[in-house]
One Martini backbone bead per residue (centre of mass of N, CA, C, O) as a GRO file, in nm:
protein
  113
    1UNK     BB    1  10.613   8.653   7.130
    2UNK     BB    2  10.241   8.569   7.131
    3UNK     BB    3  10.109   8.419   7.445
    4UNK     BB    4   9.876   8.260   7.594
    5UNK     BB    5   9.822   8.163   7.959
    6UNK     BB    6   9.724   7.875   7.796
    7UNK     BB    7   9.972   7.808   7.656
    8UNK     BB    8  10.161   7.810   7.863
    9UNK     BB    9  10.075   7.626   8.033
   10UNK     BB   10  10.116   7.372   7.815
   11UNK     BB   11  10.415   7.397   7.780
   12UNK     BB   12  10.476   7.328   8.075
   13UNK     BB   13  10.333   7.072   8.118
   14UNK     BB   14  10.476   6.920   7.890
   15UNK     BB   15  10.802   7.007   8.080
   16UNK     BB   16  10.738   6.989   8.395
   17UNK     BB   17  10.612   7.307   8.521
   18UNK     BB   18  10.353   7.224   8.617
   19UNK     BB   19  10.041   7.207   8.872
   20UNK     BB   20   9.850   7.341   8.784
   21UNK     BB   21   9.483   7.365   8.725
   22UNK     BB   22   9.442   7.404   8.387
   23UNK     BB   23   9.228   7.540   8.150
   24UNK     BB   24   9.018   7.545   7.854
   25UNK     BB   25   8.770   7.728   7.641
   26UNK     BB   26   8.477   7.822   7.431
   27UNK     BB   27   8.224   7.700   7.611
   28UNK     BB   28   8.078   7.768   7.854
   29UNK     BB   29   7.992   7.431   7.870
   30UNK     BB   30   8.324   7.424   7.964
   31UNK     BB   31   8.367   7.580   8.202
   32UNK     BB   32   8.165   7.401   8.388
   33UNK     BB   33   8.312   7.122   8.359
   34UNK     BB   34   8.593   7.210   8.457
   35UNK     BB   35   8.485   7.328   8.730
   36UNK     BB   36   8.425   7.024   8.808
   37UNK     BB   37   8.679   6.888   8.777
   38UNK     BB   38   8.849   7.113   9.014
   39UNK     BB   39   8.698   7.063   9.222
   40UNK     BB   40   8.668   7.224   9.498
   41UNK     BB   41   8.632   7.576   9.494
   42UNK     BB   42   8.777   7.830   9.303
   43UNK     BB   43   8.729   7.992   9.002
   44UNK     BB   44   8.929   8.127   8.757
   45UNK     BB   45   8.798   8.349   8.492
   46UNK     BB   46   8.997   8.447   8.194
   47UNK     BB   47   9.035   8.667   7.960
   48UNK     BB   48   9.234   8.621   7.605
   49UNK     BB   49   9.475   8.809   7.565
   50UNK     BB   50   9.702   9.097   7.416
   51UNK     BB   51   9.641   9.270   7.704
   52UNK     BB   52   9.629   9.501   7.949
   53UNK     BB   53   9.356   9.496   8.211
   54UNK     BB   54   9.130   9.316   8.199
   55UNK     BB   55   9.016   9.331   8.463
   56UNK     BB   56   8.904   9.634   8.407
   57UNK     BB   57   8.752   9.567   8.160
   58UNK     BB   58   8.495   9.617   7.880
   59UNK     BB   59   8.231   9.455   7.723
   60UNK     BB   60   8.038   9.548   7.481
   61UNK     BB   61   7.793   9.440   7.649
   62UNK     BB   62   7.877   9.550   7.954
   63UNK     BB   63   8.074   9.381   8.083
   64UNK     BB   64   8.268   9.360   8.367
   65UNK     BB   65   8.587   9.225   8.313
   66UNK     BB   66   8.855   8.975   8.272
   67UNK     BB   67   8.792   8.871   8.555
   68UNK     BB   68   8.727   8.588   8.794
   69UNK     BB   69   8.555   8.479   9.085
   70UNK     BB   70   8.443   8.131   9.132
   71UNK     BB   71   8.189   7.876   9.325
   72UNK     BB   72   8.080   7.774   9.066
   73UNK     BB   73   7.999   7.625   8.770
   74UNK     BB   74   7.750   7.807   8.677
   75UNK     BB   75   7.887   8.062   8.705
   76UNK     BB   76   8.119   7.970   8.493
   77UNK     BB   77   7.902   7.997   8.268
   78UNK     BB   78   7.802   8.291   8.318
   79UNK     BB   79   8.081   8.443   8.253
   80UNK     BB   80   8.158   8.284   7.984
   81UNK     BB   81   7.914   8.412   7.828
   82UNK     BB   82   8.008   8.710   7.855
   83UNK     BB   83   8.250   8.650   7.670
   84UNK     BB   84   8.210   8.528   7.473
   85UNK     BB   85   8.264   8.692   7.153
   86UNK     BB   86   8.368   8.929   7.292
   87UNK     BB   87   8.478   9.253   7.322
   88UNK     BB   88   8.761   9.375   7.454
   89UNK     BB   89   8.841   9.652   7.676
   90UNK     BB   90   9.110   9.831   7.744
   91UNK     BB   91   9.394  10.061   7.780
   92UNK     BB   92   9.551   9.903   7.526
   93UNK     BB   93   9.388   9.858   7.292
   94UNK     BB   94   9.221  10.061   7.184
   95UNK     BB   95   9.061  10.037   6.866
   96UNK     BB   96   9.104   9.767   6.810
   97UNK     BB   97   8.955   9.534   6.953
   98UNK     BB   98   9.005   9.208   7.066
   99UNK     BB   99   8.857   8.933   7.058
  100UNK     BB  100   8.711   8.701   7.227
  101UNK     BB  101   8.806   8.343   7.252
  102UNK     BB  102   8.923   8.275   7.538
  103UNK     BB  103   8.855   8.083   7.861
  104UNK     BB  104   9.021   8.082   8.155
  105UNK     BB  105   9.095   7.852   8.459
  106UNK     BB  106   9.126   7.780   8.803
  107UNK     BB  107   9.290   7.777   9.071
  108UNK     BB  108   9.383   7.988   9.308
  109UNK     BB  109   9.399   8.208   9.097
  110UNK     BB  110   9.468   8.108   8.853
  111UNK     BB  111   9.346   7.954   8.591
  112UNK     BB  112   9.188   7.742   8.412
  113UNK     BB  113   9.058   7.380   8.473
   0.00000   0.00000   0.00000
């Protein structure tokens, strides 16, 4: 089964399993909203595939690295905004080249919130 680390925490807190705040979305003025919600401290933005090394890849558009750690609401809304939509290229991906469609993000290292 292959479920991105944003469904598997769906999961967990569905069955009382996590207590970590995180969330996901779709569109960076998501990213920011959820930001807001789960400040203050930093906030980790993730770009969600089935390939390992996203913190290493780079994005079609030059953007590098599918893991960030933001400061602000603002940030998280413009780091999600270089990811979604586009491409991201790992070590694990070759040709295959996986379309990043969603962005997830949390406290304290976790996903988003």
């Amino acid at each position: 089964m292959n479920i991105h680390e944003y469904q598997a925490q769906e999961l967990l807190q569905k069955f009382g399993g996590s207590d970590t705040a995180r969330q996901s979305g779709l569109l960076p003025e998501e990213a920011e909203q959820i930001a807001r919600e789960i400040a203050p401290g930093e906030i980790v933005v993730k770009a969600q595939i089935h390939a390992g090394g996203r913190g290493k890849g780079t994005f079609a558009n030059g953007f590098n690295g599918g893991v960030h750690v933001c400061k602000t609401p603002e940030e998280a809304r413009e780091i999600a905004r270089q990811m979604l939509g586009h491409t991201l290229v790992t070590h694990q991906t070759g040709p295959r080249r996986p379309r990043r469609q969603q962005s997830a993000g949390g406290r304290g290292g976790a996903d988003c919130a």
